[in-house]
N, C-alpha and C positions, 0 to 999 in steps of 0.2 A: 188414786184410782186412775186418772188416766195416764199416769207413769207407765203404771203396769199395763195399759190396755191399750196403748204405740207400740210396748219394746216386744221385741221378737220374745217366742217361748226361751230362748236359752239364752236370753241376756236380762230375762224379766225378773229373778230372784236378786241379781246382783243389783238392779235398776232400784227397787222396792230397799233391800238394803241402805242402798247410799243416799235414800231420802231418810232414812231413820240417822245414820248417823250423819247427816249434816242437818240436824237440828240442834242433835248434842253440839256440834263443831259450834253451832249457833248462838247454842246456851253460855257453852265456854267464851267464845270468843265476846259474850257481850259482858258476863260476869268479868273479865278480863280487862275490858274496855271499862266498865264502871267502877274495877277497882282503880287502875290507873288515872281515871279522871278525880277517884274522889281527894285523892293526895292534893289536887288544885285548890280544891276546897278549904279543905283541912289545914293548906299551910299559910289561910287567912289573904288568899288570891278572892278581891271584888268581884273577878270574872264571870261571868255566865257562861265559858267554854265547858267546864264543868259537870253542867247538867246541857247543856244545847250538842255538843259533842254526838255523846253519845244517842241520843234521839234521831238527828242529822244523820249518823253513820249509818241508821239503818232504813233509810231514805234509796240508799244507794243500790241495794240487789233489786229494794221493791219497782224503781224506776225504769229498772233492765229490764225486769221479768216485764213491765208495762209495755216497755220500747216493743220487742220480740216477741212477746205474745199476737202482735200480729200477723207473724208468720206463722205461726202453730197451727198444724189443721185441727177440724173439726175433733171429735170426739166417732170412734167409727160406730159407737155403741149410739154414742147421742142421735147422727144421720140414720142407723135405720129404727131410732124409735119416730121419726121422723116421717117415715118410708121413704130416704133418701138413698136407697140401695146403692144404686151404679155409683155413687161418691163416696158413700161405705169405702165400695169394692175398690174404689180407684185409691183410696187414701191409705186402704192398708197392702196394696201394691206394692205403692212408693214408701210406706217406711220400709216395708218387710222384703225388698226387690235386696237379690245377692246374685252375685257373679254364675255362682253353681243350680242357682232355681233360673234355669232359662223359658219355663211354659210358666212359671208363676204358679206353682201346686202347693209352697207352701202361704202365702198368698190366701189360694183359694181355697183353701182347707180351714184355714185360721177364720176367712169371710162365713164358710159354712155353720164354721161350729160356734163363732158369734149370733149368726142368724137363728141358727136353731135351738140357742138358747134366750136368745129372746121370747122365740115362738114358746117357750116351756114356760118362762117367766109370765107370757101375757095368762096363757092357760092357765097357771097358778093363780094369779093374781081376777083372775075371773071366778073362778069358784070357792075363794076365800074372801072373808072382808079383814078391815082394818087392824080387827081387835080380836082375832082366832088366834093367836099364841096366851092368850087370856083364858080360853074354852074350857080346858082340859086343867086338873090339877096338876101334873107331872110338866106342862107347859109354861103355867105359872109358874114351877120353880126353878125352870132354864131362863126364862123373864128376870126372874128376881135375881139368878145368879149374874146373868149379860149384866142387869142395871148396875150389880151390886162392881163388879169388876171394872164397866167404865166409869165409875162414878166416886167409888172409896180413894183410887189416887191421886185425883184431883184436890182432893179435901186433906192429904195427906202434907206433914212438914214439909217434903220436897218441896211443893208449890210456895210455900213460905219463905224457905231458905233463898231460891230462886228469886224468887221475887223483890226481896228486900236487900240480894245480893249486890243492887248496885246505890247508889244513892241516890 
């Protein structure tokens, strides 16, 4: 989510993309990493490098993404639920400032239409409660199918095979 809510409109599809596939790269490279450690094992090596390896190894993006997250600003949707406007405005300046926007109109057009989807959201969310996708029978079964969609793959051999993929 806020991959997509930093990158510019024309680099946002690609942006959202290349978090999907580097999960898979993720998936691979650890299946990968757990097949080649288990050979350690298997060829009756005492070691703990084995099983500490691969644990260890994924210590290493987590630590960067740690390091660097400090410079990451805010969230510009989080400052104006905030009512932190002028640092909204100033934060999606600076990612979204290019050579050819010199008055900064895409910028402020992008601030606008954040803002006034908020303003839609708040209004939504004032005249509805928690549990109105419940109300309506035709609503229940967009519920059921949402629940049934995030929730069947999970439970799916995928998860299995993945999971048992390393030793």
């Amino acid at each position: 989510m806020y991959q997509a809510e930093v990158s510019t409109p024309e680099s946002r599809g690609f942006m959202v993309s290349m978090h999907g596939i580097m999960f898979a790269v993720g998936y691979s490279l650890s299946a990968w990493i757990g097949f080649g450690c288990y050979f350690l094992s298997a060829s009756g090596s005492p070691s703990s490098f084995a099983w500490r390896f691969p644990l260890a190894f994924q210590i290493v993006p987590a630590l960067l993404l740690l390091v660097v997250s400090r410079w990451l600003p805010f969230s510009p949707r989080w400052l104006l639920q905030q009512g932190r406007e002028e640092e909204a405005h100033e934060v999606i300046k600076r990612l979204h400032r290019t050579n050819d926007d010199q008055h900064e109109l895409i910028s402020s057009r992008e601030f606008y239409q954040m803002k006034k989807q908020m303003e839609l959201d708040r209004s939504i969310r004032s005249k509805t409660g928690a549990f109105e996708i419940f109300a309506t029978a035709p609503n229940r079964k967009r519920a059921w199918v949402c629940i049934s969609l995030t929730s069947r793959p999970q439970t799916s051999t995928n998860s299995v095979i993945n999971r048992s993929a390393s030793p």
